[in-house]
N, C-alpha and C positions, 0 to 999 in steps of 0.2 A: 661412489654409489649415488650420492646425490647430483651428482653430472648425469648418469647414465638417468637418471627420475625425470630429469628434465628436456633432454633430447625425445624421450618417450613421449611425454605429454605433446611434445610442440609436435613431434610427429603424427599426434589421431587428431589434434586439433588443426593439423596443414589438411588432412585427409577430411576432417570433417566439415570444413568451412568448403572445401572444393566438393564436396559430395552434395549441400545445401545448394551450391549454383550451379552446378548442372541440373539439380529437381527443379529450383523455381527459375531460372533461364526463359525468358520467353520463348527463345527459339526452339526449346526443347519438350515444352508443355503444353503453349501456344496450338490452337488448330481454327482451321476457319469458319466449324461448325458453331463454335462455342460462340462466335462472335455474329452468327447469327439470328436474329427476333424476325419472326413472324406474325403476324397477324392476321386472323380469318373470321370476316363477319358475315353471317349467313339473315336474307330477309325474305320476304312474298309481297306479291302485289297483293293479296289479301288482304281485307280491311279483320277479319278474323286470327290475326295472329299478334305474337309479342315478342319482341328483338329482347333477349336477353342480355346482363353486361356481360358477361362473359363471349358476348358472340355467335353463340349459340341460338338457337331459333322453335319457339315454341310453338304448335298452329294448329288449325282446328276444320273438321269436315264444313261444318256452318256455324250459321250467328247462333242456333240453337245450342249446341255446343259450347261455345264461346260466351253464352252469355250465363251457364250454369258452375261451366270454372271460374266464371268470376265472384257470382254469387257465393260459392264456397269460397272463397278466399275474403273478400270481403265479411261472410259472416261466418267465421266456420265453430264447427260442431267441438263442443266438450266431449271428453270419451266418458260417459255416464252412461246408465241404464236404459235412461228415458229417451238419449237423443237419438237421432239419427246416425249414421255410420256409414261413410260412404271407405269401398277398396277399391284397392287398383291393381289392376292383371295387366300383364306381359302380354300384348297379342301378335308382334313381331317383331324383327330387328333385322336389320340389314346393314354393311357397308359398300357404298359403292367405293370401290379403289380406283384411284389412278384417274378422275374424272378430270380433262381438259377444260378450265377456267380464261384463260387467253393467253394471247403472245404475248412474250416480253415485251417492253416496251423499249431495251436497246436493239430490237429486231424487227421493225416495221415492213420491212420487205423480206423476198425471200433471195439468197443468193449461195452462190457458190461457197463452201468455208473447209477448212481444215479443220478451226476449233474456232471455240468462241473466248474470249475473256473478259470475266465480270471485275469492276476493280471495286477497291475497297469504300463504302457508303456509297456503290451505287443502288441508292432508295429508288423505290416504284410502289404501283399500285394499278391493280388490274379487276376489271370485273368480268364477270360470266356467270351460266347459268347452267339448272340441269333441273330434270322433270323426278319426279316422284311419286306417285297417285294421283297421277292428272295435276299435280301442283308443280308452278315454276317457283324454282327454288334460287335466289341470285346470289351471287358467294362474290366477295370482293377479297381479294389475298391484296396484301401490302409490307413491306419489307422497308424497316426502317432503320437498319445498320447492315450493310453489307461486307463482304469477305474477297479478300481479291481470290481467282477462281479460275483454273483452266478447263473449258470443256470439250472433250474431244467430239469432233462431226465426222468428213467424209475424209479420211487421209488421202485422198487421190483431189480433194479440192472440187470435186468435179457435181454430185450433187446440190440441187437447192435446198438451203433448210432455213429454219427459224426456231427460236426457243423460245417453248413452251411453258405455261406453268402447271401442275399439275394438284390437284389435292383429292385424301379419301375423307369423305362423307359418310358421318352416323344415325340411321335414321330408326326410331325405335316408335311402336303404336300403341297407345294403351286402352282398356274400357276399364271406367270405374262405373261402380253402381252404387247407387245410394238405396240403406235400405234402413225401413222405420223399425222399431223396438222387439216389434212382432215380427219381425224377418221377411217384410213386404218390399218388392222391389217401387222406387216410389219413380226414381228416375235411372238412366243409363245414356251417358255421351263419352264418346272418342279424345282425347288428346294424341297430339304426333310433336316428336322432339327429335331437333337435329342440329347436330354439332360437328366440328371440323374434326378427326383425327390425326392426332400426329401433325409434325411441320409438311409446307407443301414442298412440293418437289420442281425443280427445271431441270428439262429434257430436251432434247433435239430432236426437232420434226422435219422430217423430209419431206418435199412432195415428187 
């Protein structure tokens, strides 16, 4: 009886030591997304705006504007009866998806390909740009741990392509109005915030 106790035990503990490595196995768990970090910093030629740490990008129709969110922020208001009270409304949102950023930079030319392959800590950094309300918006993506990576092109070999970077863009408007105790509108300016969504994407561009 006590023979038969012991063959048992060694048997769920052989099963269960071999069940633990195949879960944490690299080869099993491992993927090449995971070991991917991206990076996306968004700016303006605008002397009217503010780079966020996060990357993100704060900005403003003018200095008028601009020089009233700072005012609030530098002084802002107690929530009391007496003071002033400025809200903020939602007056748009949009994302642009899929916005074309630049070429890889292991693709400088355009040429004939089957596939591409990215290998592992192949790091870059790419900039580009894209309009919004008459504002240029310049987005730098940067990739500082890479993934070894097959990507398929033209299986005939026979088109020219290059890879692409791609990323979607957040862009949200707002009007606050500051109003004094008597419910007087006293002032009213625009903020616009825009942030990367999601990691960016490489894609195969044919011409």
């Amino acid at each position: 009886m006590k023979i038969h106790v012991s063959k048992s035990n060694f048997f769920y503990l052989f099963f269960g030591c071999l069940f633990l490595f195949v879960l944490f196995s690299p080869t099993s768990s491992a993927s090449a997304e995971s070991n991917e970090e991206w990076d996306v910093k968004l700016s303006t030629d605008t002397p009217y705006s503010i780079e966020q740490e996060d990357g993100s990008l704060l900005f403003f129709d003018n200095e008028s504007d601009y020089n009233s969110y700072l005012n609030e922020q530098n002084n802002p208001q107690s929530r009391c009866a007496t003071c002033n009270q400025t809200t903020q409304k939602l007056v748009s949102s949009e994302t642009k998806y899929s916005q074309f950023i630049n070429y890889h930079p292991s693709t400088p030319y355009w040429t004939p390909a089957e596939y591409y392959m990215l290998s592992v800590s192949d790091s870059f950094s790419v900039t580009g740009s894209l309009k919004w309300r008459d504002v240029t918006i310049s987005v730098n993506v940067s990739k500082s741990v890479g993934a070894s990576a097959k990507i398929p092109a033209d299986p005939k070999g026979i088109k020219e392509s290059r890879l692409g970077i791609y990323s979607d863009i957040y862009f949200t408007r707002y009007q606050n109005v500051t109003k004094n105790p008597a419910g007087q509108v006293i002032k009213s300016y625009y903020t616009n915030f825009a942030r990367a969504v999601g990691d960016p994407s490489v894609k195969v561009v044919y011409r």
